[in-house]
C-alpha positions in Angstrom: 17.0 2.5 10.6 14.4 3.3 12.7 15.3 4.3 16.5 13.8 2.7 19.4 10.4 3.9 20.3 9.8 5.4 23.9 8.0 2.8 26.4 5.1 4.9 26.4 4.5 4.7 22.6 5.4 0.6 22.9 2.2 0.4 25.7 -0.3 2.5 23.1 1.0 -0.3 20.6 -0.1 -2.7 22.5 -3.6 -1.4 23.1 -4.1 -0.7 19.8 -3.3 -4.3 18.9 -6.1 -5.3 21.7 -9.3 -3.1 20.5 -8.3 -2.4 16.7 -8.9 -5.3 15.2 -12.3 -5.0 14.3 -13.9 -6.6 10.8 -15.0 -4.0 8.4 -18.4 -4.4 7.0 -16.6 -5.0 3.5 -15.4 -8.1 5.1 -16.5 -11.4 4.0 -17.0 -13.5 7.5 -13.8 -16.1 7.4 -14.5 -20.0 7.0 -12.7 -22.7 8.0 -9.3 -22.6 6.0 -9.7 -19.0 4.4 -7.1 -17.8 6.2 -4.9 -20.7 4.2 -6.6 -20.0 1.0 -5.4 -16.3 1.4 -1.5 -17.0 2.0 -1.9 -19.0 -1.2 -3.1 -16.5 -3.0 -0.5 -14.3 -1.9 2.0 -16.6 -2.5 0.4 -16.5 -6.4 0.9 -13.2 -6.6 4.5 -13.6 -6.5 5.6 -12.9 -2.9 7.7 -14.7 -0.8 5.5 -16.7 2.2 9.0 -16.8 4.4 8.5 -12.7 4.8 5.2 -12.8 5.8 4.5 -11.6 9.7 1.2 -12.4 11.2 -1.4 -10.7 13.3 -4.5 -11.1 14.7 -6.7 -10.6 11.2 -4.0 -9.7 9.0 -0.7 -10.9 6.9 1.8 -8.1 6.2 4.3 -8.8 3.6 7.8 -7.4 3.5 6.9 -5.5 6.4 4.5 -2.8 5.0 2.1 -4.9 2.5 -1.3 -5.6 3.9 -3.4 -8.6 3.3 -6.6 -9.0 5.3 -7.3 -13.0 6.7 -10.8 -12.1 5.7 -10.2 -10.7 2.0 -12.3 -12.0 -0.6 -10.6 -14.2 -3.2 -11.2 -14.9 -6.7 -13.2 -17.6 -7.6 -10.8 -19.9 -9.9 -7.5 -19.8 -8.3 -5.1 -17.7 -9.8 -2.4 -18.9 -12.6 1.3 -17.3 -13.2 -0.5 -15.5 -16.3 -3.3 -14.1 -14.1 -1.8 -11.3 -12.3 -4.4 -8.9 -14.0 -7.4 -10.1 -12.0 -5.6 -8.1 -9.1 -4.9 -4.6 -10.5 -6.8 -1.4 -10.2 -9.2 -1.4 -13.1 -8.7 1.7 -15.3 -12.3 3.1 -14.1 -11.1 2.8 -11.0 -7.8 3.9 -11.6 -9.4 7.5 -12.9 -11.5 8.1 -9.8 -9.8 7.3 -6.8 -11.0 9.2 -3.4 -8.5 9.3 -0.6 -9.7 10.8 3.1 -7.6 11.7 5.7 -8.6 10.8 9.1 -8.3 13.5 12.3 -5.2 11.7 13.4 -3.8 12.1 10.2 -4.2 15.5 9.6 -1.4 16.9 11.0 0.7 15.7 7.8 -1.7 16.5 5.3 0.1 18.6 3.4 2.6 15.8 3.1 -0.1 14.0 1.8 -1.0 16.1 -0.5 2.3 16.1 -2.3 2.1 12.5 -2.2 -0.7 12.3 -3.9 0.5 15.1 -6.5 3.7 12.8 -7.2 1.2 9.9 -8.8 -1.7 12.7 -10.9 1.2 14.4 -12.1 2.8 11.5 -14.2 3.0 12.3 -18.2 0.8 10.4 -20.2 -1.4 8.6 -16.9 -4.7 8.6 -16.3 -4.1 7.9 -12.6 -5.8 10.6 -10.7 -6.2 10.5 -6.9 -8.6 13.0 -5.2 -8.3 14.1 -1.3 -11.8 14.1 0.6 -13.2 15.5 3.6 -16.5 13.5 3.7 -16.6 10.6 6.2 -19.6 9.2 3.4 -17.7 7.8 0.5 -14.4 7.2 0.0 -11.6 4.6 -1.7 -8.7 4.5 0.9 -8.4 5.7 4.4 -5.2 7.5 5.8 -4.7 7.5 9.5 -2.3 7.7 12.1 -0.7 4.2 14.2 2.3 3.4 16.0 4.6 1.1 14.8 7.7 -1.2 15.0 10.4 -2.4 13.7 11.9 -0.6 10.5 8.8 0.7 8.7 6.8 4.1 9.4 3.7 2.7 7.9 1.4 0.3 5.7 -1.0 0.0 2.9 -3.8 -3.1 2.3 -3.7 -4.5 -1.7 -5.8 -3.9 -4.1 -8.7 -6.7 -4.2 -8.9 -8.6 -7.2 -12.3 -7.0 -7.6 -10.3 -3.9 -9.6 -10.5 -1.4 -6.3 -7.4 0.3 -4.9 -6.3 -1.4 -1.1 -8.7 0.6 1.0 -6.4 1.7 4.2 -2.9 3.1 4.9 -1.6 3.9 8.2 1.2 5.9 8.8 3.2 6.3 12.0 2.1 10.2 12.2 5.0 10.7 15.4 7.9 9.1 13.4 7.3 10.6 9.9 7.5 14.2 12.3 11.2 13.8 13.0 12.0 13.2 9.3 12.7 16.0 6.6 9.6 16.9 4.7 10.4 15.3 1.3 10.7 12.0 3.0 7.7 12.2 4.7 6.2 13.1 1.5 7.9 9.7 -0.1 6.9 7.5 2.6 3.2 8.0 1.9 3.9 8.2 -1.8 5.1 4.4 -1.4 2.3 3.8 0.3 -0.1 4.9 -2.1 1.7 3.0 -4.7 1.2 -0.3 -2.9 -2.8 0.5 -2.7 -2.9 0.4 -6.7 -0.6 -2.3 -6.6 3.1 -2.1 -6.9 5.2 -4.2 -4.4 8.3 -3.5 -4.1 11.0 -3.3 -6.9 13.7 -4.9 -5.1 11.3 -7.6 -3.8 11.1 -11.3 -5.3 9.5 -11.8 -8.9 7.5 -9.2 -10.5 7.6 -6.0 -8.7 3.7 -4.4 -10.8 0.6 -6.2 -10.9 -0.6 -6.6 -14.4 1.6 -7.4 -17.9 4.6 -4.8 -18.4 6.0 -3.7 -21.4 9.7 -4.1 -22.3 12.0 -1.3 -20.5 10.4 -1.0 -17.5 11.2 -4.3 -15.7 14.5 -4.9 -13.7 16.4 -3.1 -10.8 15.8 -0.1 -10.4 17.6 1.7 -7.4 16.2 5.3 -7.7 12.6 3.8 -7.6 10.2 5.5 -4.4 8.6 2.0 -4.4 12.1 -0.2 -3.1 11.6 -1.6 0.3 12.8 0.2 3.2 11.3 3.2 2.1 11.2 5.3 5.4 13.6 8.0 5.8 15.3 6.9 2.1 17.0 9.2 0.2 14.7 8.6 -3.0 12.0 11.1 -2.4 10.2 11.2 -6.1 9.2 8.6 -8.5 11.6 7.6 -10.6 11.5 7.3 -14.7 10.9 3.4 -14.5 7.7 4.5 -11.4 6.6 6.5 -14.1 6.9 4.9 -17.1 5.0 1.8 -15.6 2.1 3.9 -13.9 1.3 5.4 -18.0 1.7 1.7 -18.8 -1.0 0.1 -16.2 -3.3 3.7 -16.2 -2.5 5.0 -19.8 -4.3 8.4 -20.7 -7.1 8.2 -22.8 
């Protein structure tokens, strides 16, 4: 469980609620009732709308799963059976660029591992690919302060086939933790930006049609809720085996 943060860090909170809340040109402007629209489409998706917390232009789901009041939405609402329209397309899935922002970089070798855990699964295609160009990238890292019981957050994939396109991390927390759980912290992170929610969370835990074996508990897996500061530090077998599934190798 998280401790307490300092009154200082609980003021820089605050301001960053105040002036960070700007639309990204990605955005599509919001209409009246979008913001609706979008809790029902997360709602299709399978999570629960009783853990949702709300802020100013966002929904975050079971505390670390980011869905923007302004994300663009399919055009035919979504069916049980549709789940697919929402994963990382296998183009996609090969050629993902991740940059780390200044105020990240203190943990980027942390990061790096991270990223190592998902390119290094047997039989995946998955490949992720650190930049240092602020011109063209897939997801953004950077540094935030947070609350509560989680040390940081990732935005879904769209339905469009790209990964989520930002995860913050609580750079001062992740410090006081041992390295390997910093390491897993981002890892589970990442995995929510090509779309895993959590294993121990309500209905399907992957986005996209799973093959026999690989759904069910599974209470070694690095993307159960709670993440920061667990004791599971790697993907486990059932991580891996649904990755090759939903990014098979050529």
């Amino acid at each position: 469980m998280k401790q307490l943060l300092p009154i200082l860090s609980s003021i820089i909170f605050a301001v960053l609620i105040i002036t960070a809340c700007k639309k990204s040109d990605n955005d599509i402007q919001s209409t009246p009732g979008h913001s609706r629209l979008v809790l029902d489409y997360i709602r299709q998706l399978g999570f629960s709308i009783d853990n949702i917390r709300e802020t100013k232009d966002e929904y975050i789901v079971e505390d670390d799963i980011v869905f923007s009041k302004n994300m663009q939405l399919p055009a035919t609402p979504l069916t049980e059976q549709s789940f697919t329209s929402n994963r990382v397309s296998l183009i996609n899935g090969r050629h993902i660029t991740l940059r780390i922002d200044a105020s990240a970089a203190v943990l980027a070798n942390e990061i790096y591992a991270a990223i190592q855990q998902w390119n290094t699964v047997p039989n995946s295609s998955l490949f992720l690919t650190p930049v240092v160009s602020t011109s063209s990238y897939d997801i953004l890292i950077k540094n935030t302060v947070t609350t509560g019981n989680t040390c940081g957050s990732a935005t879904f994939p769209s339905f469009n086939g790209k990964p989520g396109n930002s995860i913050v991390i609580d750079v001062l927390y992740l410090r006081t933790l041992p390295v390997a759980q910093r390491q897993a912290s981002i890892a589970h992170q990442i995995g929510h930006t090509i779309g895993f929610k959590h294993t121990d969370g309500p209905g399907d835990p992957f986005i996209g049609p799973i093959s026999p074996g690989i759904l069910g508990p599974d209470s070694l897996s690095i993307m159960n809720s709670w993440q920061c500061g667990s004791a599971i530090t790697v993907l486990s077998a059932k991580d891996k085996r649904a990755t090759a599934y939903l990014f098979p190798a050529p």
